[in-house]
TORPA-4810 file (N, C-alpha, C, O; in nm, 3 decimals):
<nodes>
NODE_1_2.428_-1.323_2.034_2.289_-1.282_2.031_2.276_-1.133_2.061_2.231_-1.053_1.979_X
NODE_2_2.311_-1.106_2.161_2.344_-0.950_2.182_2.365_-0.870_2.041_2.284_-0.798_1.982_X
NODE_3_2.529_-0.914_1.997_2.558_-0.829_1.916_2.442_-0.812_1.762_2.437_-0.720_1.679_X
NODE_4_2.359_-0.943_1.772_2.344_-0.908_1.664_2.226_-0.843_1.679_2.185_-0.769_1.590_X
NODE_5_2.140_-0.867_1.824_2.040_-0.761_1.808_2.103_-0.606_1.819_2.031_-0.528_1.757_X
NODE_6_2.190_-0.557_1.865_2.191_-0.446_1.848_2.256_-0.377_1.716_2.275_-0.257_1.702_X
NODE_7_2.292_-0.496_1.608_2.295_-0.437_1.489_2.175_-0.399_1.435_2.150_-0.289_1.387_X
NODE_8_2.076_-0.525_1.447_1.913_-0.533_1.415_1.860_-0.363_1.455_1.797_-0.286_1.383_X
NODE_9_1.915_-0.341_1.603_1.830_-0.248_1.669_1.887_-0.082_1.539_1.814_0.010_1.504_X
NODE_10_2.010_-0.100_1.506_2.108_0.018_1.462_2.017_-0.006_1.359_1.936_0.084_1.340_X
NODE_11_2.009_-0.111_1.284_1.978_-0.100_1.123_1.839_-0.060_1.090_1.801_-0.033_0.976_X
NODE_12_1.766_-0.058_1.196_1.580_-0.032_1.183_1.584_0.083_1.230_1.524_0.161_1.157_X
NODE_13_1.650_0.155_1.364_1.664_0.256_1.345_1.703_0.376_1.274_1.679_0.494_1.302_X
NODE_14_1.782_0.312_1.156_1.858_0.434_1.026_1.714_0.463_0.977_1.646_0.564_0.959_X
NODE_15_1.697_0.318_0.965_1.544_0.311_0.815_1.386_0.343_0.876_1.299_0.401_0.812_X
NODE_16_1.370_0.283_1.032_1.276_0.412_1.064_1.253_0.533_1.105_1.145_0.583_1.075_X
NODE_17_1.350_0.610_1.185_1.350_0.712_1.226_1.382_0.800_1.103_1.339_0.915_1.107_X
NODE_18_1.447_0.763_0.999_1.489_0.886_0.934_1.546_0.807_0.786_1.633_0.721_0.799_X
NODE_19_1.521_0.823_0.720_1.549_0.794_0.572_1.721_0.863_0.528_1.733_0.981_0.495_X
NODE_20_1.826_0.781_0.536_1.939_0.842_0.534_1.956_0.898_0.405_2.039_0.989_0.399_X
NODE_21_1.893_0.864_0.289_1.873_0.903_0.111_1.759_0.923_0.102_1.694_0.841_0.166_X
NODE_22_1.693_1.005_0.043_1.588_1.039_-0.018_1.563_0.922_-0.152_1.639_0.938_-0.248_X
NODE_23_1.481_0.830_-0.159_1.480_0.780_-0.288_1.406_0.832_-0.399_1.294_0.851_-0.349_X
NODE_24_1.401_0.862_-0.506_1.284_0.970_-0.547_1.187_0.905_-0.590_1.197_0.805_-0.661_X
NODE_25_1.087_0.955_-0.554_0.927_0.861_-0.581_0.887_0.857_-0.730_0.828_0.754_-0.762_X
NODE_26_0.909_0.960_-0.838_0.896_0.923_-0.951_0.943_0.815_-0.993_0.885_0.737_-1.069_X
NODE_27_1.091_0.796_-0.929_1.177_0.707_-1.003_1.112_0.541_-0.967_1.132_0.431_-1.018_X
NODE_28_1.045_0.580_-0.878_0.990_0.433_-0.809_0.876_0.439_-0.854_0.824_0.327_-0.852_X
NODE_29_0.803_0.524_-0.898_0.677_0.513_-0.964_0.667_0.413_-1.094_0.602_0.313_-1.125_X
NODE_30_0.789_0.512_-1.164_0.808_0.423_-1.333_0.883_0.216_-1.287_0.840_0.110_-1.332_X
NODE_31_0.944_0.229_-1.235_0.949_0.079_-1.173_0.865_0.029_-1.145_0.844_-0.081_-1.196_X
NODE_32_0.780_0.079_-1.057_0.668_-0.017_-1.008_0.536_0.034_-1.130_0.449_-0.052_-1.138_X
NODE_33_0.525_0.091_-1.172_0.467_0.105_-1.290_0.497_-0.030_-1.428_0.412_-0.110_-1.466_X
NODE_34_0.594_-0.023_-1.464_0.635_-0.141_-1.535_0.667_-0.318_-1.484_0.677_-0.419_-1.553_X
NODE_35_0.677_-0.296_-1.327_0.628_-0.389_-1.281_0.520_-0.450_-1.255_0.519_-0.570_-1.227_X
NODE_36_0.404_-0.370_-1.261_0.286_-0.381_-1.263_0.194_-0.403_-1.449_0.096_-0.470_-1.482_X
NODE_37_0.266_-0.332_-1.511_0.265_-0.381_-1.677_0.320_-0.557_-1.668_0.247_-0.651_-1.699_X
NODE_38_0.425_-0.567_-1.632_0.481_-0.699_-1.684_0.399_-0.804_-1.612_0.356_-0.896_-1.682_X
NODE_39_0.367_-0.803_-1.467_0.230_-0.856_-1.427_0.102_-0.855_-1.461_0.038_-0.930_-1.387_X
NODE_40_0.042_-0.806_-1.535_-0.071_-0.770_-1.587_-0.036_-0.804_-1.731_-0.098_-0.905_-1.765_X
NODE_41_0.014_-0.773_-1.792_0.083_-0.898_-1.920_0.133_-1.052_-1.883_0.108_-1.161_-1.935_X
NODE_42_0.174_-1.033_-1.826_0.211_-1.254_-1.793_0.074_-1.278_-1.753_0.039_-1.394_-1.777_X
NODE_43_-0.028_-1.193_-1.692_-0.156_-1.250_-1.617_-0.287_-1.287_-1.747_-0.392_-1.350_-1.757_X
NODE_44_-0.176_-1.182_-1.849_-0.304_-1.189_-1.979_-0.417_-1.141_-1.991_-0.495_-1.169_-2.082_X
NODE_45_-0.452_-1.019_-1.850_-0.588_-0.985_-1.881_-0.592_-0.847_-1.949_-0.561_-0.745_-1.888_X
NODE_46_-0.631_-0.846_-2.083_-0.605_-0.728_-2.105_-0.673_-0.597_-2.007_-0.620_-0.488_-1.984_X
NODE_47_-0.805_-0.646_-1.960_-0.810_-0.528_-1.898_-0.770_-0.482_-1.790_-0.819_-0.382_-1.738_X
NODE_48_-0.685_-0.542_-1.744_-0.608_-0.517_-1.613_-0.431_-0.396_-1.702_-0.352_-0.323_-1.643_X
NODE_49_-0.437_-0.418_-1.795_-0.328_-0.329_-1.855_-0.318_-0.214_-1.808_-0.213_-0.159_-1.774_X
NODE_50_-0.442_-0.164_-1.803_-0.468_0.021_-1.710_-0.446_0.019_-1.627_-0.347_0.088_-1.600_X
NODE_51_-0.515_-0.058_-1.509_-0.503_-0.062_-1.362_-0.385_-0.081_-1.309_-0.318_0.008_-1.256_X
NODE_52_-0.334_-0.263_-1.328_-0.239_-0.310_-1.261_-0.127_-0.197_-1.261_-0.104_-0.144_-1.153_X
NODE_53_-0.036_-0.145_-1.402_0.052_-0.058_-1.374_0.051_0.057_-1.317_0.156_0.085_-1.260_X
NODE_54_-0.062_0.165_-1.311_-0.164_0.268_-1.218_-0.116_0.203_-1.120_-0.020_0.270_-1.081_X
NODE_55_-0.127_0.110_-1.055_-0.159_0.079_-0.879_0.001_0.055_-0.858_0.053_0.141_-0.787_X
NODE_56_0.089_-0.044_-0.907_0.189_-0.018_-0.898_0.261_0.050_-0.916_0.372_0.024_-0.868_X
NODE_57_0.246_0.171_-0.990_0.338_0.349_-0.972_0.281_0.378_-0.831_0.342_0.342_-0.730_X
NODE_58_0.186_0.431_-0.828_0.084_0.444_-0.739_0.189_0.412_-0.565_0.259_0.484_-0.494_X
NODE_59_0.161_0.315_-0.562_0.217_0.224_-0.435_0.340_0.259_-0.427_0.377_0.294_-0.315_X
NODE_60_0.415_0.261_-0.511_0.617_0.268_-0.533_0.628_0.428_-0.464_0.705_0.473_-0.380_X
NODE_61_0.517_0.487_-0.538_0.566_0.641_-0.517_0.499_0.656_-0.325_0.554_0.711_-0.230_X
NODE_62_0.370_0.585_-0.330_0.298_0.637_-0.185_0.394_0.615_-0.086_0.394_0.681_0.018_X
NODE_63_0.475_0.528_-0.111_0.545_0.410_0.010_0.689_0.488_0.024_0.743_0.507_0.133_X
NODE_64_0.746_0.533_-0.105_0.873_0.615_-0.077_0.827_0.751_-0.001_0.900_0.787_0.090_X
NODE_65_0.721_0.824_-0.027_0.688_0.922_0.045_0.662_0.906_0.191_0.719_0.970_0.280_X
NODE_66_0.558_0.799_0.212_0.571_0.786_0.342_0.641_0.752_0.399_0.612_0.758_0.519_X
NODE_67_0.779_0.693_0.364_0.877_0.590_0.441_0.944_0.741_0.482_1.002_0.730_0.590_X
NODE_68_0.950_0.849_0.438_1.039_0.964_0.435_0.988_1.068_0.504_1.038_1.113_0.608_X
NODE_69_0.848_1.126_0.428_0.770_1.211_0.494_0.669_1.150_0.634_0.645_1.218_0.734_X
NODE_70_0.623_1.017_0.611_0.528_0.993_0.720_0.334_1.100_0.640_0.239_1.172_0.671_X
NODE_71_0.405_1.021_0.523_0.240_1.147_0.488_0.234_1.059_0.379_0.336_0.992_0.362_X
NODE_72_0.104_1.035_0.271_0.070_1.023_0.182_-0.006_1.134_0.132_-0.106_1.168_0.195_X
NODE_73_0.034_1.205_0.008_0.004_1.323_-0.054_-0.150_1.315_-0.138_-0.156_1.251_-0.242_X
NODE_74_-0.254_1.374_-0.092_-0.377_1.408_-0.160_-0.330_1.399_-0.312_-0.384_1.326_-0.394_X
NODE_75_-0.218_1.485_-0.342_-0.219_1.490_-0.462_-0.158_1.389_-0.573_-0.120_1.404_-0.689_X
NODE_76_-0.166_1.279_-0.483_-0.099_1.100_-0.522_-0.239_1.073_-0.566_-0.279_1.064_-0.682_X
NODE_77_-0.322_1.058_-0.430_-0.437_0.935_-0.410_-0.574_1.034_-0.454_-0.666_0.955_-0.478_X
NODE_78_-0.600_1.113_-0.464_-0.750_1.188_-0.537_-0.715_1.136_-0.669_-0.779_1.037_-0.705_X
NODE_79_-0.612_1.191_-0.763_-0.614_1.172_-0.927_-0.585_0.992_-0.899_-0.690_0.936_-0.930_X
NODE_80_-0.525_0.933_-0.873_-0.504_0.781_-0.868_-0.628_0.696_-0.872_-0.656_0.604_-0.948_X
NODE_81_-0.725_0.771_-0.726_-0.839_0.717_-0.697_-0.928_0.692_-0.837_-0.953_0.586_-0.896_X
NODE_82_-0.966_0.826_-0.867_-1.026_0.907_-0.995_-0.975_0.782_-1.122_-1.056_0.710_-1.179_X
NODE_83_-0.864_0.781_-1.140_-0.814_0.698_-1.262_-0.867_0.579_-1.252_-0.943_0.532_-1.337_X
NODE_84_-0.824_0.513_-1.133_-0.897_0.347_-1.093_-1.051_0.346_-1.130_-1.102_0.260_-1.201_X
NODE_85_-1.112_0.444_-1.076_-1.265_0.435_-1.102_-1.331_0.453_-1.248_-1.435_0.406_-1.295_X
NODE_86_-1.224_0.542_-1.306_-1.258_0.520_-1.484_-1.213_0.436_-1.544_-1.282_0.376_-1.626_X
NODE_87_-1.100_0.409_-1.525_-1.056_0.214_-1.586_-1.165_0.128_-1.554_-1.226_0.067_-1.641_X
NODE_88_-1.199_0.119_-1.398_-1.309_0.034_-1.353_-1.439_0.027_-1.458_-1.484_-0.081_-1.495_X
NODE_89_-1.503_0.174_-1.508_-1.628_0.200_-1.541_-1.555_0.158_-1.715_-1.615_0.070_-1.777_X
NODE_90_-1.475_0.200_-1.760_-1.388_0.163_-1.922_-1.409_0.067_-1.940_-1.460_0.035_-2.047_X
NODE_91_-1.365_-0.066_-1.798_-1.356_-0.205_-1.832_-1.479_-0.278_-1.828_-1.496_-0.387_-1.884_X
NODE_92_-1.556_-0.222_-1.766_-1.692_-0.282_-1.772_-1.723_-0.349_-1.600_-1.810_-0.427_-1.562_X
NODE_93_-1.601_-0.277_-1.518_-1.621_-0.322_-1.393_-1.637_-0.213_-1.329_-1.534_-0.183_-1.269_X
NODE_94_-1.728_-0.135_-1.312_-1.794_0.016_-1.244_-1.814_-0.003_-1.104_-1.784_0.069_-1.009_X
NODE_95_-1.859_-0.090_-1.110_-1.980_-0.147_-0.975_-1.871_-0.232_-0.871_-1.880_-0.227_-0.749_X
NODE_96_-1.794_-0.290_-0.926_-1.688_-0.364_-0.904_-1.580_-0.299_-0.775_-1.553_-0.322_-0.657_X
NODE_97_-1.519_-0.145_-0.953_-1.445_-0.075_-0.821_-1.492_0.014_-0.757_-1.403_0.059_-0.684_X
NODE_98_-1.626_0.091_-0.738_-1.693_0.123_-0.683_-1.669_0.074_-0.548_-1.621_0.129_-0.449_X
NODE_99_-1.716_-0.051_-0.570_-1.737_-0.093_-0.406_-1.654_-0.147_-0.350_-1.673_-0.179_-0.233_X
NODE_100_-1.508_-0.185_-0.430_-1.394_-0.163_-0.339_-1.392_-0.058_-0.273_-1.416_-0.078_-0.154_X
NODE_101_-1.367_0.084_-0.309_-1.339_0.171_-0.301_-1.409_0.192_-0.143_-1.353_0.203_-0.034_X
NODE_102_-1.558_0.191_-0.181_-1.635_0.193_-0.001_-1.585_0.094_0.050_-1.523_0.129_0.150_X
NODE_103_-1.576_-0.083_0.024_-1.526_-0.106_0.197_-1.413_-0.124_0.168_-1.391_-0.245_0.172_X
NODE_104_-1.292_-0.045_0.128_-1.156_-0.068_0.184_-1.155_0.043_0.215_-1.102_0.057_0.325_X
NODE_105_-1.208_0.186_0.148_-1.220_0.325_0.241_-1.284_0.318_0.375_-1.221_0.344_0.478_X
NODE_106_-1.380_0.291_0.375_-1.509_0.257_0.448_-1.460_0.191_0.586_-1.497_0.232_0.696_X
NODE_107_-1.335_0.038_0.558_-1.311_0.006_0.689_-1.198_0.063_0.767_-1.170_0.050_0.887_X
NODE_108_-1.129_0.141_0.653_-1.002_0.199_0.698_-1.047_0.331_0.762_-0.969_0.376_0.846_X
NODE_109_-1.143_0.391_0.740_-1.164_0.530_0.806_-1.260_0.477_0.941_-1.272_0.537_1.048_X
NODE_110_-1.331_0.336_0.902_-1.382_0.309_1.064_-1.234_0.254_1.183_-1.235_0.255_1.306_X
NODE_111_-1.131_0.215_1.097_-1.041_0.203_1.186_-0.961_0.307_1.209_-0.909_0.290_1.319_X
NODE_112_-0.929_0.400_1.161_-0.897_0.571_1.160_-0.921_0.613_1.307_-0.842_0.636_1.400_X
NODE_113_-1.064_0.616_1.296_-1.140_0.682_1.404_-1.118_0.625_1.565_-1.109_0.689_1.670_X
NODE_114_-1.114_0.425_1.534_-1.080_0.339_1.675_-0.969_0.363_1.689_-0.942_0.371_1.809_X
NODE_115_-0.876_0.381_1.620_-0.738_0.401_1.661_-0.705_0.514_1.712_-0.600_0.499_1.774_X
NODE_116_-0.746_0.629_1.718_-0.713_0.712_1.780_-0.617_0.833_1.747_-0.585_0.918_1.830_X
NODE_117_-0.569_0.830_1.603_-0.443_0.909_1.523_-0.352_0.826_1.520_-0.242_0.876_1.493_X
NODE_118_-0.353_0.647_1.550_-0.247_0.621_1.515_-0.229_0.613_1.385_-0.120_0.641_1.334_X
NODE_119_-0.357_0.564_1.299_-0.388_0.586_1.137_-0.415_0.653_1.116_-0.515_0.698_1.171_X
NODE_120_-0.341_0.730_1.000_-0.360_0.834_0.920_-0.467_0.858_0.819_-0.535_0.765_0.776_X
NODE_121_-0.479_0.954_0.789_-0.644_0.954_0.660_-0.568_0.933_0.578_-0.624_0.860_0.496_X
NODE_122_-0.410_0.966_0.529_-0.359_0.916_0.379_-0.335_0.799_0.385_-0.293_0.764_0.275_X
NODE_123_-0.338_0.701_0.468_-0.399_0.582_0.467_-0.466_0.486_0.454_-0.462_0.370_0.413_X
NODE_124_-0.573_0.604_0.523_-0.752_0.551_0.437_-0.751_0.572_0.291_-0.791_0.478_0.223_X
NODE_125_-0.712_0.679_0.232_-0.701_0.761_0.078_-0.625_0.639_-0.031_-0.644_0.631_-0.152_X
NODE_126_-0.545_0.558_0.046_-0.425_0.517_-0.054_-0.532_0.349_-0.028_-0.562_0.266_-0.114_X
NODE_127_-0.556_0.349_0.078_-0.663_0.234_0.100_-0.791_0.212_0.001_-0.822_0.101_-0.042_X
NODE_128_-0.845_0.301_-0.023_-0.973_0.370_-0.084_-0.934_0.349_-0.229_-1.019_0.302_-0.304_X
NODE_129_-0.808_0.380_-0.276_-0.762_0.399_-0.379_-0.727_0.272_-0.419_-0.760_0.238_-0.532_X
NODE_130_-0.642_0.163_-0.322_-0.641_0.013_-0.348_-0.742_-0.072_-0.384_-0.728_-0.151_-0.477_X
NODE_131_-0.866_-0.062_-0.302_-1.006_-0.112_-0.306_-1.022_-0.059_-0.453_-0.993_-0.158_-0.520_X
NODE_132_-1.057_0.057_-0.552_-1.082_0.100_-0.648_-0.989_0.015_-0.807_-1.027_-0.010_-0.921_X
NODE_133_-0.885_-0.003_-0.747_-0.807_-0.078_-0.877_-0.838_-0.245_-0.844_-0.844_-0.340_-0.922_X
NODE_134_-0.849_-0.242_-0.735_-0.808_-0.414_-0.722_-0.997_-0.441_-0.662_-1.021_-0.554_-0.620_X
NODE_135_-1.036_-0.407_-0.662_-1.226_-0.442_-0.714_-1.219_-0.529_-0.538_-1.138_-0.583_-0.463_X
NODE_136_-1.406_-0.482_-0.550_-1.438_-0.573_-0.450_-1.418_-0.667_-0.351_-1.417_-0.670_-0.228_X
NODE_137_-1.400_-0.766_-0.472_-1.333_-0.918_-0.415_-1.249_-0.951_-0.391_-1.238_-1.072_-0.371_X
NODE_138_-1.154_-0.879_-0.381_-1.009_-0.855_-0.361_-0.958_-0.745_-0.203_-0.850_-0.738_-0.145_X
NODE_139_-1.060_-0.691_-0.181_-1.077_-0.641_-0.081_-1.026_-0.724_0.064_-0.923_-0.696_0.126_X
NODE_140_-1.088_-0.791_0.086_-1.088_-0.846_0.208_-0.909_-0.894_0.254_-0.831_-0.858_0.342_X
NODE_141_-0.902_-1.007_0.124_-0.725_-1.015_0.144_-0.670_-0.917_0.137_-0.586_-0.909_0.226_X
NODE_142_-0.674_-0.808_0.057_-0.579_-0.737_0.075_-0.537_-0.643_0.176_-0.420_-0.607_0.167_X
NODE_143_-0.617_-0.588_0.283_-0.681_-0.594_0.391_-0.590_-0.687_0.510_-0.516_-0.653_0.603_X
NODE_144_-0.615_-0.764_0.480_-0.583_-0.932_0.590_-0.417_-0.915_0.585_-0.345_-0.895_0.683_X
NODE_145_-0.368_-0.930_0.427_-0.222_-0.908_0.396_-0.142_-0.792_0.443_-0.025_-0.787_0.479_X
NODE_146_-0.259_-0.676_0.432_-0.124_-0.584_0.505_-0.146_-0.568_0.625_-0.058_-0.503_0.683_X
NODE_147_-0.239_-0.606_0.694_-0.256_-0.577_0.847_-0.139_-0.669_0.894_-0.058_-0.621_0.974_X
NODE_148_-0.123_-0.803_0.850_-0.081_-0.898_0.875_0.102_-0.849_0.859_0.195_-0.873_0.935_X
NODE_149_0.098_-0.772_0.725_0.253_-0.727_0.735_0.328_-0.644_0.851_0.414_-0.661_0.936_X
NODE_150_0.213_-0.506_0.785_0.219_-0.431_0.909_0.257_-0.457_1.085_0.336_-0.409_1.166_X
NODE_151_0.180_-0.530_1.084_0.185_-0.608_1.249_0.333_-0.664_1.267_0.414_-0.615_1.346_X
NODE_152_0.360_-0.785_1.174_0.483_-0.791_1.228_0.596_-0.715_1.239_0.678_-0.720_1.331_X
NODE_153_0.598_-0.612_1.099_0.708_-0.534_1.169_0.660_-0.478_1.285_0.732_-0.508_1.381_X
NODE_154_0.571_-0.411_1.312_0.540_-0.353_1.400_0.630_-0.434_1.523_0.718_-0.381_1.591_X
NODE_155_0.591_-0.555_1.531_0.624_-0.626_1.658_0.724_-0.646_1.676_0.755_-0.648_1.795_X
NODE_156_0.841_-0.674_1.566_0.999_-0.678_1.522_1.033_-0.535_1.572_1.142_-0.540_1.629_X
NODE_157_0.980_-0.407_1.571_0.990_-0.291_1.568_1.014_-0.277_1.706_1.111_-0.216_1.751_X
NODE_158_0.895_-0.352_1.796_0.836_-0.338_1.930_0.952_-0.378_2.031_0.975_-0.306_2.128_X
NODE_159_1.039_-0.522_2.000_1.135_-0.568_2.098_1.281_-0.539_2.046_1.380_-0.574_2.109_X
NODE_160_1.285_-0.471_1.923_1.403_-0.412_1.890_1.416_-0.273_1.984_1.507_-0.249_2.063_X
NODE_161_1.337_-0.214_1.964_1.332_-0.081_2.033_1.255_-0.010_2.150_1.277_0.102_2.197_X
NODE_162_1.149_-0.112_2.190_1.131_-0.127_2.306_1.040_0.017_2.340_1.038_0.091_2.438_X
NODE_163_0.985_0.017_2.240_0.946_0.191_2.247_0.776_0.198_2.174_0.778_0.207_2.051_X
NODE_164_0.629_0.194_2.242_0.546_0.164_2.212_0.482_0.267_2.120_0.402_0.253_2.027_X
NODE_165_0.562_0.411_2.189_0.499_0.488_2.109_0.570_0.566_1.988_0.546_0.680_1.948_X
NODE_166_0.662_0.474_1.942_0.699_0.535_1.766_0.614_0.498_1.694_0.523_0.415_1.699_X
NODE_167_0.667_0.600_1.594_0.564_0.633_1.470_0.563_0.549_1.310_0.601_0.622_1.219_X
NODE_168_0.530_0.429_1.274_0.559_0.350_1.200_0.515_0.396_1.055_0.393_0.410_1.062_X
NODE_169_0.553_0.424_0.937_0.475_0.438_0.845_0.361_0.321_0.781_0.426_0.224_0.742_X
NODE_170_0.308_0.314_0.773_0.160_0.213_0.766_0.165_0.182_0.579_0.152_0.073_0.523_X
NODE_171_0.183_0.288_0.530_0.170_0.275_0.381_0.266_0.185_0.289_0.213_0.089_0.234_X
NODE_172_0.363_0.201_0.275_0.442_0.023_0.241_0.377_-0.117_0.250_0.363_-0.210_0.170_X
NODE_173_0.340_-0.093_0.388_0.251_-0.220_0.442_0.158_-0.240_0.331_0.167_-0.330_0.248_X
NODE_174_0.067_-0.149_0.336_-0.060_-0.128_0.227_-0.018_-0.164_0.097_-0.080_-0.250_0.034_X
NODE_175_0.071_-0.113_0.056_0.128_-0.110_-0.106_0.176_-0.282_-0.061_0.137_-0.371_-0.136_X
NODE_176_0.248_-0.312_0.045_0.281_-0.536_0.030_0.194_-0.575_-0.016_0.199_-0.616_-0.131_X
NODE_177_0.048_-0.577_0.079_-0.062_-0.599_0.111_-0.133_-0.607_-0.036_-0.152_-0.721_-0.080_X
NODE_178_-0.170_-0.508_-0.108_-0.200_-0.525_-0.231_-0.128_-0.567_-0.355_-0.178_-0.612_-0.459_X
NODE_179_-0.001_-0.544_-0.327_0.062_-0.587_-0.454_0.024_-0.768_-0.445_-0.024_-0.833_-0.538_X
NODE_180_0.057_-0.814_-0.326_0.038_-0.927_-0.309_-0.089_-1.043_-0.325_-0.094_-1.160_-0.361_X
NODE_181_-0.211_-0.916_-0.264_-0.332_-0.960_-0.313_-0.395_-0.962_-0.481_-0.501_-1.016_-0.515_X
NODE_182_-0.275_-0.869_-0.594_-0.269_-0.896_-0.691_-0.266_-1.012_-0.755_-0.356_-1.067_-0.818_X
NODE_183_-0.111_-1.058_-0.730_-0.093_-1.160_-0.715_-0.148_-1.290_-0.730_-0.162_-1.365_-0.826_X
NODE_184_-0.181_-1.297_-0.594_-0.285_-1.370_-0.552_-0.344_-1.392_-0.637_-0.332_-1.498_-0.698_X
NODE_185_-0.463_-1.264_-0.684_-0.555_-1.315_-0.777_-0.554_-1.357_-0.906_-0.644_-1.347_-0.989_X
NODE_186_-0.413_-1.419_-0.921_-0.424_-1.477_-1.039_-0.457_-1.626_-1.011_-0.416_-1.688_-0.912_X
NODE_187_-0.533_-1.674_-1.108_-0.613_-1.807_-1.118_-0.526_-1.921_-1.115_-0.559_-2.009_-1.036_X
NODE_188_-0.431_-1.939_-1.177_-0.306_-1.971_-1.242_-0.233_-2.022_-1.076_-0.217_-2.142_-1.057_X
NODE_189_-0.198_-1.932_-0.977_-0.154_-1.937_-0.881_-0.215_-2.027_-0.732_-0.151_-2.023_-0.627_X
</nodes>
């Protein structure tokens, strides 16, 4: 038991403190880009063709950046945001991702503020930007899903290392969280 937590403890420490490879975020963009095509094709909706692969580049690239930098880049989530909201208004769902957009921005910047800097605003941004592709109603789980991810590593994080105040990247979580609430929303499932 020992030994193997302190492999546990070695192996979370490579991958949180410090990214031993750089993975490159384009390269994870076009993956999760075509992963998000091939889902949005098996799901059959055509108008999800724009979005779904958008959100999955989107996510691949936010999540390698933050796993590395600890930042999500304005210049990811403004044009991303922007794109979601014209697919939204294209597809005939305006209003839809609109108001994702406010309450998954909306609750993430009211939790921004309670937390104290432990959440980041490119958090809220990549949040804001999730709410916008994945509409309204989709909000709430997706939300539920990554808090829910988040947390446990967090807590796996917590008795591995015993250390309350490291710095976790939050955005992966977000990108589970929605890919999953994708998912999810297929009818089918």
């Amino acid at each position: 038991m020992a030994g193997s937590l302190s492999v546990l403890r070695a192996v979370s420490s490579a991958a949180v403190q410090r990214a031993p490879q750089r993975v490159q975020p384009v390269a994870l963009a076009v993956l999760g880009g075509a992963t998000g095509l091939a889902l949005a094709w098996q799901q059959g909706a055509a108008t999800d063709m724009l979005v779904i692969p958008l959100m999955f580049a989107v996510l691949a690239a936010a999540s390698a950046i933050d796993l590395h930098e600890r930042r999500i880049p304005n210049r990811l989530t403004y044009p991303a945001t922007l794109a979601a909201l014209t697919a939204g208004i294209a597809t005939g769902g305006g209003w839809e991702s609109a108001g994702g957009l406010a309450l998954a921005g909306g609750l993430m910047a009211l939790f921004c503020v309670l937390s104290r800097g432990q959440l980041g605003v490119g958090d809220v941004k990549l949040s804001a930007f999730i709410g916008a592709a994945l509409g309204a109603p989709a909000v709430p789980t997706f939300l539920l899903l990554a808090t829910a991810l988040g947390a446990i590593f967090a807590a796996v994080m917590l008795v591995v290392h015993r250390d309350r105040r490291m710095a976790l990247p939050y955005g992966p979580w977000l990108a589970a969280g929605a890919a999953l609430a994708e998912i999810l929303s297929d009818p089918r499932i």
